[in-house]
C-alpha positions in Angstrom: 13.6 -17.4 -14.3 10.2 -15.8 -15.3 7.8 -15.3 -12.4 5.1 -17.7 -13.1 8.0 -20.3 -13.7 9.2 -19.0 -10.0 5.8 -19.2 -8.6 4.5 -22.4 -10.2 8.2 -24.0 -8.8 7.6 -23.0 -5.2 3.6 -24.3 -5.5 4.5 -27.3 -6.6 7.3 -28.2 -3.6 3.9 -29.4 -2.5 3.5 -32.8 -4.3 2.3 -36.4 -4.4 4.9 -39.0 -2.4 4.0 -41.8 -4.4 2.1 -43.6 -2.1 -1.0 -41.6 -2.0 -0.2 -39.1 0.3 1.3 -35.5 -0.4 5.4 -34.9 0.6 6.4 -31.3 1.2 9.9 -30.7 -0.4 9.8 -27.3 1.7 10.0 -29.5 5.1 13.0 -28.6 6.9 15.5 -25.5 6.3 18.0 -27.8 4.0 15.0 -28.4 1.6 14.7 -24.6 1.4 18.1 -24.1 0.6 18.6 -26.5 -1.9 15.3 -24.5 -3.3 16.3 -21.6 -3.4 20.3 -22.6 -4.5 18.3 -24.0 -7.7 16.2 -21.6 -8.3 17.6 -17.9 -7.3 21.1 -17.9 -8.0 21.2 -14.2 -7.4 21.0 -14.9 -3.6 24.3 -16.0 -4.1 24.9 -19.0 -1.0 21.7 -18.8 0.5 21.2 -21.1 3.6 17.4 -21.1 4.9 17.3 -21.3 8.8 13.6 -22.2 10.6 12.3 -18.0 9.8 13.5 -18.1 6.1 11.2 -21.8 6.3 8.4 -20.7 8.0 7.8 -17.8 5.9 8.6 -19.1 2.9 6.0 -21.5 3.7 3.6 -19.2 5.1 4.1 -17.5 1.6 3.2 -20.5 -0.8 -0.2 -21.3 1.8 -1.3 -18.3 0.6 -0.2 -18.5 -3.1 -1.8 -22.0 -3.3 -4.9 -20.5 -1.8 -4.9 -17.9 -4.7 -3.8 -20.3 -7.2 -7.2 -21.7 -5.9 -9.1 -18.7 -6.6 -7.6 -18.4 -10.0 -8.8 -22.0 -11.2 -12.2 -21.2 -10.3 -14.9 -22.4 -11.4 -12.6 -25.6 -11.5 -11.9 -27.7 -8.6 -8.8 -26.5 -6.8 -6.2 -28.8 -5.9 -7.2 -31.7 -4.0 -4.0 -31.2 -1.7 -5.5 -27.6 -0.7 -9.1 -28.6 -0.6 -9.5 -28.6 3.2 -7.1 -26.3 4.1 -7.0 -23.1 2.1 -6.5 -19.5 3.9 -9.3 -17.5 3.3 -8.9 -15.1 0.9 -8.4 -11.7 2.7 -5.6 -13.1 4.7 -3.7 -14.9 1.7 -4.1 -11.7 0.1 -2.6 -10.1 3.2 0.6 -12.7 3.5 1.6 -12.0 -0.2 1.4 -8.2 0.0 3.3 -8.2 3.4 5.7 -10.0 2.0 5.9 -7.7 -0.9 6.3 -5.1 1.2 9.0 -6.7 3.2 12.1 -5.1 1.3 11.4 -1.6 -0.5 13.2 -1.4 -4.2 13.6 1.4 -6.4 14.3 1.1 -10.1 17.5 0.9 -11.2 18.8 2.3 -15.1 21.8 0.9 -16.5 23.2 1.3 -20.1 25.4 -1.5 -20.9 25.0 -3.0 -24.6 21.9 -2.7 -23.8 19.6 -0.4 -21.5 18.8 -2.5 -18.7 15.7 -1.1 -16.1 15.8 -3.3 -12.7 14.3 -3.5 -9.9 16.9 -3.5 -6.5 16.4 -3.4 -2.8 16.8 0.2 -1.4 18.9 -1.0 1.2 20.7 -4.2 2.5 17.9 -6.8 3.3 17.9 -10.3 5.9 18.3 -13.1 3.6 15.3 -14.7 4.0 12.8 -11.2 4.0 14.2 -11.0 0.8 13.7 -13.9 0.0 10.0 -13.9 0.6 9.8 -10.2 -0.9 11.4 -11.7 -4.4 8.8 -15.0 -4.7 5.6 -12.6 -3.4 6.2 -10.1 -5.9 6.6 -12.2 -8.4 3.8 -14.1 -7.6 1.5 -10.9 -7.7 3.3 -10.4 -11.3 2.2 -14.0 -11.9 -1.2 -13.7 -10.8 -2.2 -10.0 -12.2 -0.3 -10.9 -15.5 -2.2 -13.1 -18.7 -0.7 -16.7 -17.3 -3.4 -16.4 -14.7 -6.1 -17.5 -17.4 -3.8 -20.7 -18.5 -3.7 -22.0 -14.9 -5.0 -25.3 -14.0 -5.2 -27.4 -10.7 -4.6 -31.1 -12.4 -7.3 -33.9 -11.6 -5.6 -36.9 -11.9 -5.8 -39.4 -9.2 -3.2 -38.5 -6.4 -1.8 -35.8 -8.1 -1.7 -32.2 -6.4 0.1 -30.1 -8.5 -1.4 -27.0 -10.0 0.0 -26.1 -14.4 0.0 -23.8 -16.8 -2.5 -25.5 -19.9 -0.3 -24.7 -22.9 -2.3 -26.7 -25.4 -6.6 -26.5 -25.7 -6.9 -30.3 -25.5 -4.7 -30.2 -22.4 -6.0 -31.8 -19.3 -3.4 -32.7 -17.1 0.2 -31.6 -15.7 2.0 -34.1 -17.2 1.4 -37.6 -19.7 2.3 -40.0 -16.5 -1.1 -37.9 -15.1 -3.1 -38.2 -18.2 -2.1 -42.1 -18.4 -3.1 -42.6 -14.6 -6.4 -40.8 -15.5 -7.5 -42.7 -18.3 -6.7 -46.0 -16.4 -8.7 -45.1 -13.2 -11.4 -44.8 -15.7 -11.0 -47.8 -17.8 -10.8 -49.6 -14.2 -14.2 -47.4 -13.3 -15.9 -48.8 -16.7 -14.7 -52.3 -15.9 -15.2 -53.2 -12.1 -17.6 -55.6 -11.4 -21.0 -54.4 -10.7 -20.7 -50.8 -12.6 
């Protein structure tokens, strides 16, 4: 999975409920696992226990708090508004995390030549789990999807998106259609 797919998958277990408030899909350790199951297939039968969850979560705090950074001068998402880390110390979380399992490149020569990057040495399940999303969030956020990422604006949604088209406003149509009709509502009300 490519890392801003990774990244922009574990900001958005952060979501709208449906009823105008915002559900966590990363709420207990069985959420996590089913995750991560989806998701990582290379760490094999992963089951999250409360450390994997808290710093998983810990993790996507501080890449929502970025993702913030990376929208500006736009309006981060509303779901983060009042809550973000401050910068130096979601900068801190992802490179600890980073940091958490030491890799060296490996060269293999297959069909194809093949450069990956391993752990040095057997890792805990869940540091490397947290190593594996913050690195690939730093790929995601020093790489070129950076300038395509969006925090979407449509009443009760919280999800942030990569704007693939120049007309694009929101994360999805069922966003764009809720938009357009809290305006036409706006427009219409009595005394407006």
């Amino acid at each position: 999975m490519p890392d801003s797919q990774l990244v922009l998958d574990l900001a958005l277990t952060i979501r709208h409920d449906g009823h105008g408030g915002v559900a966590d899909d990363l709420a207990e350790p069985a959420g996590l696992t089913v995750w991560v199951r989806e998701r990582l297939p290379e760490m094999g039968e992963f089951a999250a226990g409360e450390a994997a969850l808290t710093s998983v979560r810990e993790l996507r705090a501080a890449v929502r708090a970025l993702f913030a950074k990376a929208v500006r001068p736009g309006e981060p998402s509303p779901a983060d508004a009042r809550r973000l880390l401050p910068e130096p110390e979601a900068l801190a979380r992802l490179n600890a995390a980073a940091a958490g399992v030491p890799v060296v490149p490996v060269f293999t020569w297959g069909d194809e030549p093949v450069a990956e990057l391993r752990p040095a040495a057997p890792a805990d399940p869940a540091v490397l789990l947290t190593a594996i999303l913050a690195r690939a969030a730093i790929g995601f956020l020093a790489g070129p999807d950076r300038a395509k990422l969006r925090a979407c604006h449509a009443p009760r949604c919280v999800r942030y998106f990569l704007k693939e088209h120049p007309r694009q406003e929101w994360c999805k149509p069922s966003c764009g259609n809720r938009a357009r009709v809290a305006r036409h509502h706006e427009r219409h009300r009595p005394g407006a």
